[in-house]
C-alpha positions in Angstrom: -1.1 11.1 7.3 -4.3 9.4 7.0 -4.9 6.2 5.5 -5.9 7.2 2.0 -3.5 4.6 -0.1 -4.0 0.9 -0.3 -1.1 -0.3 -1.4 3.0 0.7 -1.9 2.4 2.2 -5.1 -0.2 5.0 -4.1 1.7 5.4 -1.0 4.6 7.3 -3.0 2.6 8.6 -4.8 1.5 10.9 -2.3 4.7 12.5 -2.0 7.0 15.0 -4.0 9.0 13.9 -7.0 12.7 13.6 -5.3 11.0 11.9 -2.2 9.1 9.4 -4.4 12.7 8.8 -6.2 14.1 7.7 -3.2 11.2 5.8 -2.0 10.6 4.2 -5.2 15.0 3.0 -5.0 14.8 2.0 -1.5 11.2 -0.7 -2.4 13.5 -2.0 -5.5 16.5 -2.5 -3.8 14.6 -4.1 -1.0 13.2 -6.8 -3.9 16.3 -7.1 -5.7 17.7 -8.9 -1.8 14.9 -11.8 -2.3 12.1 -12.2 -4.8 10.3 -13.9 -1.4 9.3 -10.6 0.1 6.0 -10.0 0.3 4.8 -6.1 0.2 2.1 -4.7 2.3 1.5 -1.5 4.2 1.9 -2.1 7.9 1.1 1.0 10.4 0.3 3.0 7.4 4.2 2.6 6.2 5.1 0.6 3.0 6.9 -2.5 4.6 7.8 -6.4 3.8 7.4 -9.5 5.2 9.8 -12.6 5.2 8.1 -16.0 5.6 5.1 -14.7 6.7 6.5 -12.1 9.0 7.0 -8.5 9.3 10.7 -7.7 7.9 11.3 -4.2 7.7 9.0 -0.9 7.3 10.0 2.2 5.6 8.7 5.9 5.0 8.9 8.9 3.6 9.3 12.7 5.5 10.2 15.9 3.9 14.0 15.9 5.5 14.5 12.0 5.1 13.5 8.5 4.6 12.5 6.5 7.8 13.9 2.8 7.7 12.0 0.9 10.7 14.1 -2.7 11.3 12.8 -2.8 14.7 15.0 -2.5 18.0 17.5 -5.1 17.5 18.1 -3.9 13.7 18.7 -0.5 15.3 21.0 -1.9 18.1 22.8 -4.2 16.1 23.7 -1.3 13.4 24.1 1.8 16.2 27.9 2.2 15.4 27.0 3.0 11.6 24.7 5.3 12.0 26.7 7.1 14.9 29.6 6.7 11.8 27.6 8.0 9.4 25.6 11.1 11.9 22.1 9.5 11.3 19.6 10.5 13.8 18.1 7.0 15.0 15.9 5.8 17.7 15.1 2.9 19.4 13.1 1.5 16.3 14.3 3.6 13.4 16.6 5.0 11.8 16.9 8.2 9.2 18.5 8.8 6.0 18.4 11.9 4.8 16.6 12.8 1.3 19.5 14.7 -0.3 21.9 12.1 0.4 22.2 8.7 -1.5 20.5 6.3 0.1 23.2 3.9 1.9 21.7 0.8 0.3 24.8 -1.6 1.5 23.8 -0.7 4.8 19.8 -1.2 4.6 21.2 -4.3 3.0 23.1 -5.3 5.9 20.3 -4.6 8.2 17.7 -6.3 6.2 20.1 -9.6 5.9 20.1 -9.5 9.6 16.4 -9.4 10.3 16.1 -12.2 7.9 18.3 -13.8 10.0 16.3 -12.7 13.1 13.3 -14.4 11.4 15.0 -17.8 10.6 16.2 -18.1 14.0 12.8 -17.4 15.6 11.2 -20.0 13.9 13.4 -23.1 14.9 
């Protein structure tokens, strides 16, 4: 997808109406966790940034939502997703677009990037 969008909103807007549903649930629940976060779009992905530093991405697909917390998110979190039969990688992980997005989990994963982050800097 090229870079035709300069910002979160017109990002989902390029998509179909039940993928921009999910997109648009997944960036509010990601606010509702701190009113810190800072939005930007990061390689071409809506993502946020927690004190100044890149916190998680996220994206939208046909078949599913890509959630990007880096390796250790994924490592940390492997036994969910394995629980839960989400195809995942070494960087990301997919949930698919006609289930409900697993929110308590993303909110797991975020809280421990924010950790990540805190620990990193002292």
């Amino acid at each position: 997808m090229k870079n035709t969008f300069k910002n979160i909103d017109e990002y989902i807007l390029l998509f179909p109406q039940e993928v921009q549903k999910k997109l648009t649930e997944l960036r509010q629940f990601i606010h509702s966790l701190s009113p810190g976060f800072e939005e930007y779009i990061g390689y071409q992905m809506p993502a946020f940034r927690y004190k100044g530093k890149p916190l998680i991405y996220f994206a939208g697909y046909k078949n599913h939502i890509g959630f990007y917390p880096g390796a250790e998110g994924i490592k940390n979190f492997e036994n969910d997703f394995k629980e839960k039969e989400y195809k995942f990688s070494k960087g990301a992980v997919q949930f698919p677009i006609h289930d409900n997005l697993p929110l308590e989990l993303a909110g797991r994963i975020i809280q421990f990037r924010m950790n990540e982050i805190e620990q990193k800097k002292s």
